[in-house]
N, C-alpha and C positions, 0 to 999 in steps of 0.2 A: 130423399124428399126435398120441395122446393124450401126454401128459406123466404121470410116476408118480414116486414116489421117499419117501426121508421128510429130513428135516433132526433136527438135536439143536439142542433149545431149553431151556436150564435145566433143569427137572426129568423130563425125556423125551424120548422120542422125534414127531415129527407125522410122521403117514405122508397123502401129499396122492396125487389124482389130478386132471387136468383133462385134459376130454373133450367132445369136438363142440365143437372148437374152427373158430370161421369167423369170414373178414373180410369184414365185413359193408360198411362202406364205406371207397373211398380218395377223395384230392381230391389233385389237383398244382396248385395256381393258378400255379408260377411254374414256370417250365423253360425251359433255353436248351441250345444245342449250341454249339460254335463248333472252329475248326480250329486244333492249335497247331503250325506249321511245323515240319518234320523230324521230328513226333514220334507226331502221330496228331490222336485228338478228346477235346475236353473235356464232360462231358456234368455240369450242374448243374439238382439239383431241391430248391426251397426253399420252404417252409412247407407238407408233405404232412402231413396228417392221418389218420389211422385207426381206425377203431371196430374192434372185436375181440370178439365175444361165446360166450360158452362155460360147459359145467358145472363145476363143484368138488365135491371132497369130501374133507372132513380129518376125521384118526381119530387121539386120543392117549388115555393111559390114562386120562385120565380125565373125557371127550367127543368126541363125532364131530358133524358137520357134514356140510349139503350145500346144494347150491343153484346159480343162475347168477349170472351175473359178464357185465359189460360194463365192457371197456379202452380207453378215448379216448387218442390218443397222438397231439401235436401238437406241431410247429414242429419238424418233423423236417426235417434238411437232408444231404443226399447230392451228393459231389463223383467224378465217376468218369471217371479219363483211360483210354481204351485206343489201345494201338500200333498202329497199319494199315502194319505191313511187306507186301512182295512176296511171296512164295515161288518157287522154282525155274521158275516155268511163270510166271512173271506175274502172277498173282493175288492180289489183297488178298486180307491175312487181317486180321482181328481179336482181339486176347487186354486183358483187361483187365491194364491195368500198375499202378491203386492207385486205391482205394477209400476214402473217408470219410464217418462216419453221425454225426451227432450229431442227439439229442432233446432238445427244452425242458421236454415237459411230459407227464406220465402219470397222467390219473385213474381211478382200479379203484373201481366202485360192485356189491358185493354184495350178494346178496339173499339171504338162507339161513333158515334153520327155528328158529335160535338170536333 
């Protein structure tokens, strides 16, 4: 979905929009699963990289902008255990019980009119 909104920067308001937002590529080089007794599965994915490419456009009183934008986002790392209880009938289920992201690195290279 697009993103809109405006922020307060010292002498104004910036009113942004970014639009045709798409992820253009991902990579997982590293990923394991593994089983942790009584509890469920452990799922880790480390060093995922993303490109992200998309339009902008910012408007304050006293310039507006536009243009595209390309977002590199690396040495992303994701840790995610979930539960595999039974239910009533015998059946695993699955529900995620905790979740963690962290990122290294985020380059945003603009290309605008300005």
């Amino acid at each position: 979905p697009d993103l809109s909104g405006y922020e307060k920067f010292g002498l104004g308001n910036v009113k942004y929009n970014i639009s045709r937002i798409h992820v253009t590529a991902v990579e997982f080089p590293s990923a394991s699963i593994s089983l942790i007794p009584g509890t469920g599965i452990k799922l880790v994915i480390g060093n995922v990289s993303l490109t992200i490419n998309m339009n902008w456009n910012i408007r304050t009183w006293m310039f507006k902008d536009s243009g595209r934008s390309t977002v590199y986002i690396s040495k992303v790392f994701v840790t995610a255990i979930f539960s595999t209880p039974l239910d009533n009938t015998g059946h695993t289920l699955i529900s995620l019980t905790s979740c963690r992201t962290t990122s290294g690195d985020i380059d945003i290279k603009l290309d605008g009119k300005s």
